[in-house]
C-alpha positions as CSV (number, residue, x, y, z in Angstrom):
1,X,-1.6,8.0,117.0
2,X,-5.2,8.4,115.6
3,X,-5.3,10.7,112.2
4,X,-8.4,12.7,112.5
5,X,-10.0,14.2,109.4
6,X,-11.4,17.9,109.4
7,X,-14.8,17.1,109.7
8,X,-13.7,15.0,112.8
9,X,-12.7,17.4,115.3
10,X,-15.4,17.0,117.4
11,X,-14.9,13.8,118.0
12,X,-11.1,14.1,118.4
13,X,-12.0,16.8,121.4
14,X,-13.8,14.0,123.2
15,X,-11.4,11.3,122.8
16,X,-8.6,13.6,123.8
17,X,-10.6,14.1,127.0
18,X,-11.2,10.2,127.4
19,X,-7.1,9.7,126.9
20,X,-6.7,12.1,129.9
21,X,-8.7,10.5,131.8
22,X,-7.3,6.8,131.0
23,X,-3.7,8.9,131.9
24,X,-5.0,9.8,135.5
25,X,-6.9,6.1,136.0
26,X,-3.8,5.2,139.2
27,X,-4.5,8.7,140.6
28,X,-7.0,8.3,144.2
29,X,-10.2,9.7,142.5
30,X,-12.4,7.2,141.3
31,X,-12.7,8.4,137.3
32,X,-14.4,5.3,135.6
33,X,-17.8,6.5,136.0
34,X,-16.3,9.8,134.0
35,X,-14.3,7.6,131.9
36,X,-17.6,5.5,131.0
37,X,-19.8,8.5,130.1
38,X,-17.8,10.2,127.7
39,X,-16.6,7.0,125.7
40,X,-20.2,6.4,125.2
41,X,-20.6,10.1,124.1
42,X,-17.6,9.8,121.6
43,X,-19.1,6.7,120.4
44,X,-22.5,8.1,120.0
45,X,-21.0,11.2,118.3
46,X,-18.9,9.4,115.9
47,X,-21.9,6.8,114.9
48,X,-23.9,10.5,114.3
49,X,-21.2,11.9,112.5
50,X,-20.5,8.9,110.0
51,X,-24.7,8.9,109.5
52,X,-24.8,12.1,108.2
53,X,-21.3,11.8,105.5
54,X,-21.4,14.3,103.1
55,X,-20.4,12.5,99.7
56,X,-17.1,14.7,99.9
57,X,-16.5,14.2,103.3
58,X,-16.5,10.0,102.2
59,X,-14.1,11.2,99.8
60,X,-11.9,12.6,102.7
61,X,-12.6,9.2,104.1
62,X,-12.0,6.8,101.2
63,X,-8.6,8.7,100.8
64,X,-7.5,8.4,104.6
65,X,-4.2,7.5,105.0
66,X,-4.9,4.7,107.6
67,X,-7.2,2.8,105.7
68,X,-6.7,-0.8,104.7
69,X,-5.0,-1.6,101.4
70,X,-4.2,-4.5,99.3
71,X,-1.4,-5.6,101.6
72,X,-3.7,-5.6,105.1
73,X,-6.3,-7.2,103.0
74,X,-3.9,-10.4,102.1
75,X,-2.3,-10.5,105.6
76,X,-5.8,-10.6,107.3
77,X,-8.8,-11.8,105.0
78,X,-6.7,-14.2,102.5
79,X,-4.3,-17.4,103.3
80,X,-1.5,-18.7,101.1
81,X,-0.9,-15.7,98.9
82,X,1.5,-16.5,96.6
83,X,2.6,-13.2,94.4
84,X,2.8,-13.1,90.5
85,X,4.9,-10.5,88.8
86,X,5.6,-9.3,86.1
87,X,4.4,-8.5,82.5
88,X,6.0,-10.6,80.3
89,X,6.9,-7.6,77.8
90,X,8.4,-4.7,80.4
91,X,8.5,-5.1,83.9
92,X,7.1,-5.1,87.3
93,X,4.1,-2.5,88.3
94,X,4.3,-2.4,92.0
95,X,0.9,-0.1,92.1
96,X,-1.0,-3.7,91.2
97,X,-0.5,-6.5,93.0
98,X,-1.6,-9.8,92.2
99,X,-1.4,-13.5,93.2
100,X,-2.9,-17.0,94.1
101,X,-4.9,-16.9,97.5
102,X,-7.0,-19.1,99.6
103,X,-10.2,-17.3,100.4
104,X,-12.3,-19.9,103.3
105,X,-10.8,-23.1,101.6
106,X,-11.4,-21.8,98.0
107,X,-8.4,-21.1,95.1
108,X,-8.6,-17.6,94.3
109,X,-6.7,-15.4,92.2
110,X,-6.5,-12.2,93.7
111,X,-5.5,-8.7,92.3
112,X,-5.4,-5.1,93.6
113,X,-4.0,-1.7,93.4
114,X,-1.6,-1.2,96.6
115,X,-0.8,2.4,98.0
116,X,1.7,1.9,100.5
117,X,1.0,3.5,103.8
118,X,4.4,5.7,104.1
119,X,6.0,8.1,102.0
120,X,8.8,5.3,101.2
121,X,5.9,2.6,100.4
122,X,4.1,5.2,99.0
123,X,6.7,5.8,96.5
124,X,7.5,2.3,96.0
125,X,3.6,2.0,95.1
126,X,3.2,4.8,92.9
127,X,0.3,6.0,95.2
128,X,-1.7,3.2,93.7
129,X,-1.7,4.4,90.0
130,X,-0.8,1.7,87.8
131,X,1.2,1.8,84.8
132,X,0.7,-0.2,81.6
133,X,2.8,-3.4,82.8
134,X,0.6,-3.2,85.8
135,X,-2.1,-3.5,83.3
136,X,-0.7,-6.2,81.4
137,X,0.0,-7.9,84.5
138,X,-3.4,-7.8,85.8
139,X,-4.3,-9.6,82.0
140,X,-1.8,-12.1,82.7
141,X,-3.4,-13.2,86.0
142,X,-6.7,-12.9,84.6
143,X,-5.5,-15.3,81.6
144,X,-3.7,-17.6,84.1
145,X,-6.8,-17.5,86.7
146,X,-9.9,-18.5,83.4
147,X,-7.2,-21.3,82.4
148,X,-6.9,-23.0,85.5
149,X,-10.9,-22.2,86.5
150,X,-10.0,-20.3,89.3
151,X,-12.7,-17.4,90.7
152,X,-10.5,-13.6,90.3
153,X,-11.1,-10.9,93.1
154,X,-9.9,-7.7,92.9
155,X,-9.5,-5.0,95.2
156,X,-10.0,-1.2,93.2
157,X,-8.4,1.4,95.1
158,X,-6.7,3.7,92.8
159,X,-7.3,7.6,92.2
160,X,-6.5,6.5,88.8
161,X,-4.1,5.1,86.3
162,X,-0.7,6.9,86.0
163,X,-0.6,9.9,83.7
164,X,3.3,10.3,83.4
165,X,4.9,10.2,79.8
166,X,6.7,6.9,80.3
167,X,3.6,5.7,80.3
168,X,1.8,6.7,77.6
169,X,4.7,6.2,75.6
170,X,3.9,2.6,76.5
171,X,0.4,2.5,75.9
172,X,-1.4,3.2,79.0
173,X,-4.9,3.8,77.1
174,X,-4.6,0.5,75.3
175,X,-3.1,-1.6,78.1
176,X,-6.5,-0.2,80.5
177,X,-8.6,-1.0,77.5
178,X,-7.2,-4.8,77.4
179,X,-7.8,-5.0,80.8
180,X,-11.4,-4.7,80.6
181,X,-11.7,-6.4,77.6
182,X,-9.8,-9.5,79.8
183,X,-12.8,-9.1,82.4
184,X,-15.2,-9.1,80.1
185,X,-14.0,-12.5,78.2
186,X,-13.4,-14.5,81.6
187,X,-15.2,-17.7,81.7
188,X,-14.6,-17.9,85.5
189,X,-16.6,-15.8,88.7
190,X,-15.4,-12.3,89.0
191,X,-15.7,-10.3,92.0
192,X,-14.7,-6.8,92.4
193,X,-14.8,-4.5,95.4
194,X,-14.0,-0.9,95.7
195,X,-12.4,-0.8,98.8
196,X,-11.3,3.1,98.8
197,X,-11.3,5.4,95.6
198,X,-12.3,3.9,91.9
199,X,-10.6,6.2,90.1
200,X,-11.7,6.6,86.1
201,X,-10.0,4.1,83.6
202,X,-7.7,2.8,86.3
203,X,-10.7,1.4,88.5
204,X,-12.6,0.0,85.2
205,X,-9.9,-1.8,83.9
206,X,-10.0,-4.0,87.3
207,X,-13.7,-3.8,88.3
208,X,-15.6,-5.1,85.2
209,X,-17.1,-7.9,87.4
210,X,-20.7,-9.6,87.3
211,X,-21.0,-8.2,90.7
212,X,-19.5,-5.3,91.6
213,X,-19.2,-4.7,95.7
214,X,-18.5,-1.6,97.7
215,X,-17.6,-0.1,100.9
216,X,-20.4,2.5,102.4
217,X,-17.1,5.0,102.5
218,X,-15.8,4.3,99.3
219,X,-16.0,6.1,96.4
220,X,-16.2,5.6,92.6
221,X,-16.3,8.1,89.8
222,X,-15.0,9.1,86.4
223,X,-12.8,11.8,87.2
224,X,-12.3,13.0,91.2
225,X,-14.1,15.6,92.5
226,X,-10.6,18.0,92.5
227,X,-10.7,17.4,88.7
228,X,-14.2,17.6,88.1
229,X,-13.8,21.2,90.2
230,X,-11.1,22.3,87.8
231,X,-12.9,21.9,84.7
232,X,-16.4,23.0,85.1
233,X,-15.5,26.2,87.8
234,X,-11.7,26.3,86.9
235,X,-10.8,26.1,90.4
236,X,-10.9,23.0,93.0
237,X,-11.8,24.5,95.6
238,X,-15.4,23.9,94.2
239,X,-14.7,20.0,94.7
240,X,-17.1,19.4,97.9
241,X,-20.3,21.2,95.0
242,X,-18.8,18.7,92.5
243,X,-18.5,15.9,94.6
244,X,-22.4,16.2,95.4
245,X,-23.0,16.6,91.7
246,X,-21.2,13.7,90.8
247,X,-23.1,10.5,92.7
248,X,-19.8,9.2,93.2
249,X,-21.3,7.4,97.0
250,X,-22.0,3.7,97.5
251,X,-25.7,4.9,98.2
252,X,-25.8,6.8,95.0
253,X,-24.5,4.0,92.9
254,X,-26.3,1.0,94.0
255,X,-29.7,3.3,93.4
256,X,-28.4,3.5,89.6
257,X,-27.3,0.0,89.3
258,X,-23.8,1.1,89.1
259,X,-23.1,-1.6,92.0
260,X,-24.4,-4.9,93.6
261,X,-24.0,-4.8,97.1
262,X,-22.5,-2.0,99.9
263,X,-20.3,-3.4,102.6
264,X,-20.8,-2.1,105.7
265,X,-18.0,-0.3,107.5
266,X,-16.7,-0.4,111.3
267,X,-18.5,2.5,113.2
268,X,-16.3,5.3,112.4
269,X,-14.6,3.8,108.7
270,X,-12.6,0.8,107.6
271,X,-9.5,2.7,108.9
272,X,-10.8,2.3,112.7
273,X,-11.2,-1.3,112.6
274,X,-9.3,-2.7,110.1
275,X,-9.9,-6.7,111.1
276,X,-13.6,-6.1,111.1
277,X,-13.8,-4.3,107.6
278,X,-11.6,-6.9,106.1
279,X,-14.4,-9.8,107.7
280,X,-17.0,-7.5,106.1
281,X,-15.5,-8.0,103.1
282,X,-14.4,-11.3,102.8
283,X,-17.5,-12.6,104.2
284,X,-19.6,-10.9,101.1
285,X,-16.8,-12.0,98.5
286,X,-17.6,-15.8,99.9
287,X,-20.9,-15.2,100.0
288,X,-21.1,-14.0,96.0
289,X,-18.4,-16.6,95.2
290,X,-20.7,-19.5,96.4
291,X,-23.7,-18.1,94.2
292,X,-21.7,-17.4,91.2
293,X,-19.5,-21.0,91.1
294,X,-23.1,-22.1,90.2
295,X,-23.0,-20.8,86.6
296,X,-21.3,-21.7,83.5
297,X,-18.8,-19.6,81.7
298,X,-21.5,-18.7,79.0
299,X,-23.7,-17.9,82.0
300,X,-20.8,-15.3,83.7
301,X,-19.6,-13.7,80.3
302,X,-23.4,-13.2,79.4
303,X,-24.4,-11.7,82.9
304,X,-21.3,-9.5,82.8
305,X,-22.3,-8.2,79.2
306,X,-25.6,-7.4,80.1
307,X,-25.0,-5.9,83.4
308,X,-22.6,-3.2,81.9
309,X,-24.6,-3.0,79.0
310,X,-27.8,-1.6,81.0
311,X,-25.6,1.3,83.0
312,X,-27.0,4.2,81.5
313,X,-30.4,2.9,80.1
314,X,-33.6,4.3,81.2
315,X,-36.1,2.1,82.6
């Protein structure tokens, strides 16, 4: 059954009218002309709606619990995944995910936060927050990926690295830090896309690309709008005002140079069409990939150090 956020409900009347009316379709009266006018009136209302996004109603959307995650973006974009685990030093981080992957005939290695989709995946996931072996995983990859010469796509979609003792007690600043600095150093293409929420450190330490893509719905900030909320008002109820401070949208961030390219979402979000936002995707990763295998590994590290270099600068 279709989730529908708050902002939705208007479009959840209609489409509760249209199920009706599918329901009744073996009854005698002829409904399809019904049935026709107020699909295209849902349709039209939800292409409206999604036009106008406040940046913390795309929050509400970037968070929505049906939206596709690491694991739907293997199954349906990606061919031969073959996971890698492990850190080499603690354990396993199930919130990061990574592996070899086929992307249109080409040798990937691919890496992502995973969130699970059910309160027992969910768990299993830690809700996408990685922990310092995820970390050190992710490095191991990266390491494994620049020594082989194979391109590394990740997939940020994390409200943020784990803040639990255990791991700070294991270095959770430093492991995030040696993350990016791994990005940085490659001598291979990078590609990452925020496919959801780019939480803070936790994103950074999987997103410091050359080219940095992003869903229309997604969001990508510093701190989330909850948090921002609780430390400038001391309440987060204030989150939608912070939200709108915070130019956390794919629109806001590609006017700053922040990111490269927005990837267009299914009418409605990623989490109504799944199949056609992971094309979206996958098509624009290729696309970049096919530019970027151009270059030599001077070339990439340079362009990577003087893309995150000019964030901030005034023209």
């Amino acid at each position: 059954m279709a989730s529908f956020l708050d902002f939705e409900k208007p479009v959840a009347e209609l489409e509760a009218k249209v199920a009706e009316l599918r329901s009744a379709a073996g009854e005698d009266v002829d409904i399809s002309r019904e049935l026709r006018r107020l699909e295209q009136k849902s349709a039209a209302l939800l292409k409206t709606t999604y036009a106008e996004l406040t940046p913390w109603q795309k929050t509400q959307v970037a968070r929505h619990s049906s939206r596709p995650h690491f694991r739907d973006y293997v199954a349906h974009g990606f061919d031969h995944f073959m996971p890698l685990g492990g850190d080499r030093l603690y354990g396993n981080d199930e919130a990061i995910m990574g592996g070899l992957a086929t992307l249109r005939g080409r040798q990937i290695m691919l890496i992502g936060h995973e969130k699970g989709h059910d309160t027992e995946t969910r768990i299993k996931h830690n809700f996408g927050m990685g922990k310092p072996e995820g970390y050190r995983k992710a490095i191991r990859l990266m390491e494994m990926a620049d020594k082989f010469g194979l391109p590394v796509v990740t997939l940020v979609d994390t409200s943020g690295a784990f803040p639990g003792i255990e791991a700070e007690e294991r270095g959770q600043a430093e492991a995030i830090a040696r993350s990016t600095e791994a990005c940085l150093a490659l001598g291979v293409p990078m590609i990452a896309a925020v496919v959801g929420e780019g939480g803070s450190g936790g994103a950074v330490a999987l997103a410091s690309a050359e080219r940095v893509l992003m869903f229309e719905h997604a969001v990508y900030s510093v701190i989330s709008p909850e948090g921002c909320a609780s430390i400038l008002w001391r309440t987060a109820s204030k989150a939608p005002q912070a939200a709108e401070a915070m130019r956390l949208t794919a629109q806001d961030l590609l006017s700053i140079d922040v990111i490269d390219r927005i990837v267009l979402e299914p009418a409605g979000g990623a989490h109504r069409n799944p199949a056609e936002a992971v094309g979206n995707l996958t098509d624009a990763i290729n696309e970049e990939l096919d530019a970027l295998c151009l270059l030599s590994p001077d070339q990439l590290r340079t362009r990577r150090e003087d893309r995150f270099l000019a964030i901030g600068r005034e023209v």
